[in-house]
Each structure stands twice: as C-alpha cells, then as structure tokens.
N, C-alpha and C positions, 0 to 999 in steps of 0.2 A: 245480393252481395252483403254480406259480413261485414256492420259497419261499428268495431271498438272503438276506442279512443285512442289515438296514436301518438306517438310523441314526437318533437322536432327530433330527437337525436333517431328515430326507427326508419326503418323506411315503412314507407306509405304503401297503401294498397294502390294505388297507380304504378309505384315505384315495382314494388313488387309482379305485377304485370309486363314491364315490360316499358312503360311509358318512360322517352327521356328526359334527361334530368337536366338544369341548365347547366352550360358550362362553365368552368373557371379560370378566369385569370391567371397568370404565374403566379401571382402575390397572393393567391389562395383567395380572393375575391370575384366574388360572383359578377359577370359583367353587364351591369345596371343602366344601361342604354344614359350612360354620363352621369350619372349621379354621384357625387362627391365622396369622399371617406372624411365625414365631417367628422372632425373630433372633438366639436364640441358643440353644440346649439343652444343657446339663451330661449327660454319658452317664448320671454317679452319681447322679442327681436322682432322675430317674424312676423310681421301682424297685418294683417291687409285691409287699407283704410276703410276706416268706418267699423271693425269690429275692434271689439272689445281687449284691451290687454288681456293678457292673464293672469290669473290671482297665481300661478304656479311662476315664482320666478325662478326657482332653480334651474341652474344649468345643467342642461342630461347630457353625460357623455357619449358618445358614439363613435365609438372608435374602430380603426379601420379591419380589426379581426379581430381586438380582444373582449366586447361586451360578452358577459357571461349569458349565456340564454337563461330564463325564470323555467321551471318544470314546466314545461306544456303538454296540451292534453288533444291538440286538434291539430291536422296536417295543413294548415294553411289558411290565410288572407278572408279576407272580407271577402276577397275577389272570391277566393279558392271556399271558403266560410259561407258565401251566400252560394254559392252553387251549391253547396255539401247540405243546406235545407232545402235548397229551393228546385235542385235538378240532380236530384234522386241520389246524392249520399254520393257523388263520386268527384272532388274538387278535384280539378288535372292541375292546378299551378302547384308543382311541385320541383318549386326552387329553392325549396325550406319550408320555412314558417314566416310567410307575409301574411299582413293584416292592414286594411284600415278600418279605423270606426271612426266614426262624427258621434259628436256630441247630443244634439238632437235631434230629432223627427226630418221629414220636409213638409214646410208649412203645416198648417193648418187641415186642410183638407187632407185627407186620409182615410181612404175608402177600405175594409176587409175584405170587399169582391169585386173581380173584373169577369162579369157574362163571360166576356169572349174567350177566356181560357179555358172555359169547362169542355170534355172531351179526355180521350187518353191521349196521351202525347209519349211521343218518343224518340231516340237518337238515330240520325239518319243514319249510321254507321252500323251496317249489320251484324258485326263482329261482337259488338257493345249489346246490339240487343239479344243474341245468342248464349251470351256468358248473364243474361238476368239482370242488365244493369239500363240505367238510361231513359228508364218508364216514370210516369208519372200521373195520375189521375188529378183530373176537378169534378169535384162529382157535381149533381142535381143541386145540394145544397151551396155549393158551393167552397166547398171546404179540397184544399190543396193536400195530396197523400202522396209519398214515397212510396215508388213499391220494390219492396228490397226481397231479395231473393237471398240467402244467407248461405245457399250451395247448387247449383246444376240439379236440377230433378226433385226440388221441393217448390211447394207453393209459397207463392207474394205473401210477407208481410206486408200489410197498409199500416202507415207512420204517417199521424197528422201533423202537420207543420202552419202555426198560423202566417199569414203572408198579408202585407198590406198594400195597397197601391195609389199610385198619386200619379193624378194627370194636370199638366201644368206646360202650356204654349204649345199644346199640339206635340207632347211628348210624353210619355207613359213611363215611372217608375215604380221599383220596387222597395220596402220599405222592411225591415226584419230586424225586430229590439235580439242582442244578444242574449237577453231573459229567456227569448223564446226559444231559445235553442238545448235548453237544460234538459237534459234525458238524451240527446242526441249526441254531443259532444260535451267533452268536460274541456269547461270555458272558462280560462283565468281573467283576472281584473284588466282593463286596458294596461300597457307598460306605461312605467314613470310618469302616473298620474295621482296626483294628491293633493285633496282628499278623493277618494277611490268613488268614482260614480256610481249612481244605485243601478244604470242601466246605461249602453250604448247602442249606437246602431250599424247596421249594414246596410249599405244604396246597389240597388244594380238598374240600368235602364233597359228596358224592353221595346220590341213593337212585333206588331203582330200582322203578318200579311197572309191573310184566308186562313190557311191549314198551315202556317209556317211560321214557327215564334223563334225569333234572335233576341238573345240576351246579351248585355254589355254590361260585365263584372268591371268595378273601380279599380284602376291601371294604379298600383299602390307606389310602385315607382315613379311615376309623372305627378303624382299627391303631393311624394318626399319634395322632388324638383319645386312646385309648387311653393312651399313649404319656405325651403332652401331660400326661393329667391322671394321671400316675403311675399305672393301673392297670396298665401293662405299663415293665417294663424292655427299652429297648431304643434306636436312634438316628434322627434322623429327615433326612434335607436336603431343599428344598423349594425350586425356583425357580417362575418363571411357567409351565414347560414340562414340569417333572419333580417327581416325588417319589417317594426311597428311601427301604424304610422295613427295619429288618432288628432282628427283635426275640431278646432273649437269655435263654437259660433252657435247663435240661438235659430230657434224654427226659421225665421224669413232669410237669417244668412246662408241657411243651409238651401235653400233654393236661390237665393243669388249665386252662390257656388255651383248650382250645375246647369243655371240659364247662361253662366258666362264664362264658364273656366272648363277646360278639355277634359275629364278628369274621368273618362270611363273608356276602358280599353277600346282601340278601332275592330279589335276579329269578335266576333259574335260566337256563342254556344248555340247551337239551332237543332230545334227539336221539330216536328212534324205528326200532327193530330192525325192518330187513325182512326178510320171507319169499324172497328173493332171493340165490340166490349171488353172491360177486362178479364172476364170469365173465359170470353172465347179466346183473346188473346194468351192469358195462362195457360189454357188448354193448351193449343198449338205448341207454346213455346216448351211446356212440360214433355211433349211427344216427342218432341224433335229432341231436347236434352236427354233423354231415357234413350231412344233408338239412337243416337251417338254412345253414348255409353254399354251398351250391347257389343 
C-alpha cells in the first residue's frame, strides 16, 4: 500500500476504500460517546492530584465546530498514528484527525525488543491481506518492518520503524517517540503547546497469546473525558473534524496513568503469526495478484 502524507481535510486511504466514516450529529458534530463541546478549557484546571500544574496557563479554546484545524500531514490519532508505524501503515480511525500524545516515556524501563514478536505477522482479514496490506515482519535481529506494497503485483517494501516496549504488573506496552516517525508521516508539533516540545509520545498496549497479538490503541476520546473531568492533567482542542488531546506528566506519572485510568480502547487490532517466510509469503501473494489481474 501507497503510504503519502494525507491531510485532515483529504480523505484517507481507508476512507478511499471504502472503510466507514463516523457519523454526525445534526449540529454537524461528531458523536463522541459524551464528550462535551467545551468551549473553553484552562490548561491549570484539570490537573490530577499529585501532578504537576502547568507551566501553559493559557486558556485553549475549543469550540464546538469552529477551531480552525493547523495544516496536517497525517490521517489520524495516536490511536490511528501508533497503528500507522506500528501495523503496517494502515490507521482505520478514521473520524478525522484524532491524536493523543503524553508528554513522556513510560517509566524507566524501556526495552527496544520483545523475543516474542519476532515472526511474520498478519491481519486475520483475508481481504486486507490480498490488497497487500496488514503484514508485518520482526526479524532475527529484532528490528520491527512495515511491508508495504505500493500497488497489487509489486514486491514489499521493508520500512523499519523503531518500536519500544515496557512490561509493568503483568502488562505489556508499547512505546513510539513521534521523532520516530519522520520519513513516514509528516508530523506537526503537538496543538496549543508552549514552548513546543523537542519530542512526544504514542502508548498502545498489547498482549500476546501464542500465535495471536491484540493491540489496544489510546481510546483519545475517554483521554479528553479524563481530561474534562480533572482526572488527568493535560489540554484538549476539539472541532467537528478533529480532536488533539496531549496529556502532561513525568516518566512515573505516565505509568500511574495506565496502571489506574481506562485509557486504552476495549476492541483490539489482532494480527496472527504465520508459519510462512516472507519471501514465500510475497511469492504467493504476487501470484495470486497477477492471475486476478489476468
């Protein structure tokens, strides 16, 4: 798959296939499982005890359809953002352009390899994997590759994406600076953040049972609500099309935040490890894309 840079106002390469889009409200807003059309949010407001105020006291508006969107360069969210490195370029939340980013790391520990992922892996949805999409390799060394296919009847590009991981109370996550995503998407500065950070991050949790990996991309919606009702410090802007959400806290509070707050979608992305090189696997899939084209 053919992965540019796209803009909130384009539609998106899922959008473009076919994938549906969420719906809207009368009032031309997107219907955000209750989350307010706050029109105004104080940074220093929200803050959940034990962190830190924020140095940002300015108030960000957010208003309920007129924030103007900033030029964006990428189809969506931390959620939709960590799947687009992390499971092969193809983000399905495509209700606009949501995001969240934290401020930093989680804890301390922070491993660049997990054994147990190495293997090809793929999307259980035959459909996905026939149109070239939904693959992913860890090789020997351990290094995490996109294999993108950029039309029906050419060979994989391999796209290294470095990938971090942190296991904490019997729970596995993943960990991806927006630094690391340069070359893959063009990534603006988090919104109405100042002074503008050198670097953010993306969270997603995983777990792995045998041959079967479920990922749980950051539900950026139940963040805002978070947010909203002061259980997190952090800021939020929201138009009809978008919502930034970028929460603030040091290394240890960013794992108090996901040992004790909801804060990663309930539906899983699940891919499934084959028995199949990827050489063999191109093969196949090149054979079968050519004699449909025939």
């Amino acid at each position: 798959m053919n992965t540019p840079p796209v803009g909130c106002g384009e539609r998106s390469e899922p959008q473009r296939r076919g994938i549906p889009v969420a719906k809207h409200s009368a009032g031309g807003e997107p219907q955000r499982r209750g989350i307010p059309n706050t029109k105004h949010f104080a940074s220093g407001e929200a803050r959940r005890p034990g962190f830190p105020a924020t140095t940002n006291r300015e108030s960000i508006a957010v208003p309920a359809r007129t924030v103007a969107p900033r030029p964006r360069a990428f189809r969506n969210t931390a959620a939709s953002l960590l799947r687009f490195a992390l499971l092969t370029a193809t983000f399905l939340l495509v209700t606009g352009c949501t995001e969240t980013r934290f401020e930093s790391p989680l804890g301390d520990n922070i491993e660049s390899c997990d054994v147990h992922w190495k293997g090809l892996w793929l999307a259980p949805d035959s459909q996905t994997r026939e149109r070239g999409e939904g693959a992913f390799l860890v090789d020997d060394e351990c290094r995490f590759q996109m294999l993108d296919q950029t039309e029906p009847g050419t060979p994989f590009k391999r796209i290294h994406v470095p990938l971090n991981f942190v296991h904490d109370g019997g729970n596995d996550y993943l960990v991806i600076a927006d630094v690391q995503l340069k070359g893959l998407v063009t990534l603006p500065a988090p919104y109405a953040i100042s002074p503008t950070p050198e670097k953010s991050f993306f969270f997603a949790r995983y777990r792995l049972r045998g041959e079967r990996l479920e990922v749980h991309d950051v539900d950026s919606e139940r963040v805002a609500k978070l947010i909203l009702d002061a259980k997190l410090e952090g800021t939020i802007a929201k138009s009809a099309t978008e919502l930034h959400v970028y929460v603030r806290g040091n290394r240890q509070q960013m794992l108090e935040i996901v040992r004790t707050l909801p804060i990663f979608a309930d539906k899983a992305t699940v891919f499934t490890r084959s028995e199949q090189s990827v050489e063999a696997y191109e093969k196949s899939l090149l054979a079968r894309q050519r004699k449909e084209k025939k």
